[in-house]
C-alpha positions as CSV (number, residue, x, y, z in Angstrom):
1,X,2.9,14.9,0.9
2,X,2.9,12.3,-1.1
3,X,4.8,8.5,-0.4
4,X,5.7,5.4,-2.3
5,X,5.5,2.5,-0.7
6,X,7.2,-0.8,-2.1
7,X,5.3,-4.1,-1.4
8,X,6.3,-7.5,-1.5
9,X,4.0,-10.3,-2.4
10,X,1.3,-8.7,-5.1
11,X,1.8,-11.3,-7.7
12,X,-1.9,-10.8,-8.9
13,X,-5.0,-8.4,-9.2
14,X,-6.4,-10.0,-6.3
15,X,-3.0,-8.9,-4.3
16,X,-3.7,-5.5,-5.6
17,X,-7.0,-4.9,-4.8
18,X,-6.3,-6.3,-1.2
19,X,-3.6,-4.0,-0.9
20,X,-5.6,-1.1,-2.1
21,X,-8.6,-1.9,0.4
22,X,-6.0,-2.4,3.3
23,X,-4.7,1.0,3.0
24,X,-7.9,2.7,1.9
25,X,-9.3,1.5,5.3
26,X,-6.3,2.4,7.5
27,X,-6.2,6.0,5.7
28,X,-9.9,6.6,4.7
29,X,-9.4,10.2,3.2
30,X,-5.8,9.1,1.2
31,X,-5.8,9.1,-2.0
32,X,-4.3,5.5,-2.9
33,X,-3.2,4.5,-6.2
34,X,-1.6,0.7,-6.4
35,X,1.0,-0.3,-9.5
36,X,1.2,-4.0,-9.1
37,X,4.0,-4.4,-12.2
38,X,5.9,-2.1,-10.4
39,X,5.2,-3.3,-7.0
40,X,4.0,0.1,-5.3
41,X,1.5,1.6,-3.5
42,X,1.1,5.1,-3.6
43,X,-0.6,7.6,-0.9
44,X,-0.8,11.0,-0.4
45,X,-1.2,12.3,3.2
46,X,-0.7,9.4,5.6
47,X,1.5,8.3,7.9
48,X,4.4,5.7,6.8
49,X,3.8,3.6,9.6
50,X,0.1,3.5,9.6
51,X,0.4,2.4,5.8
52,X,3.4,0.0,6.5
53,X,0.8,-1.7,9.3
54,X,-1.7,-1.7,6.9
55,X,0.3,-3.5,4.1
56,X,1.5,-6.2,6.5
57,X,-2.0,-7.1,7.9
58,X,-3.1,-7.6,4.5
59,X,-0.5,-10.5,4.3
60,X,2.1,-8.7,2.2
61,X,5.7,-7.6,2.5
62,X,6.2,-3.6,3.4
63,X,10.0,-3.1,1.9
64,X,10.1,0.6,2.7
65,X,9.8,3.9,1.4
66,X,10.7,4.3,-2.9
């Protein structure tokens, strides 16, 4: 199942791509796909909480579910 995940803080590529590899290492097999306009991360197959942990290690804001 597929999640959105809204993200505070990516004000940047850099952000992105920090995002992205914080995720992609938390949920290795994920498919991750980051939209930094828009302010989401999105990941199929992993747990909200996992990816919420994830997101706030790397330094940025997890705002919940879209």
């Amino acid at each position: 199942m597929t999640k959105i995940f809204r993200v505070g803080g990516m004000e940047c590529e850099g952000c992105a791509k920090s995002v992205e590899r914080a995720v992609r290492a938390a949920v290795p097999d994920a498919e991750v796909t980051v939209d930094l306009a828009g302010g989401l991360v999105t990941v199929d197959e992993a747990a909200e909480q996992v990816v919420a942990a994830a997101i706030t290690e790397a330094g940025f804001e997890f705002l919940g579910l879209e």
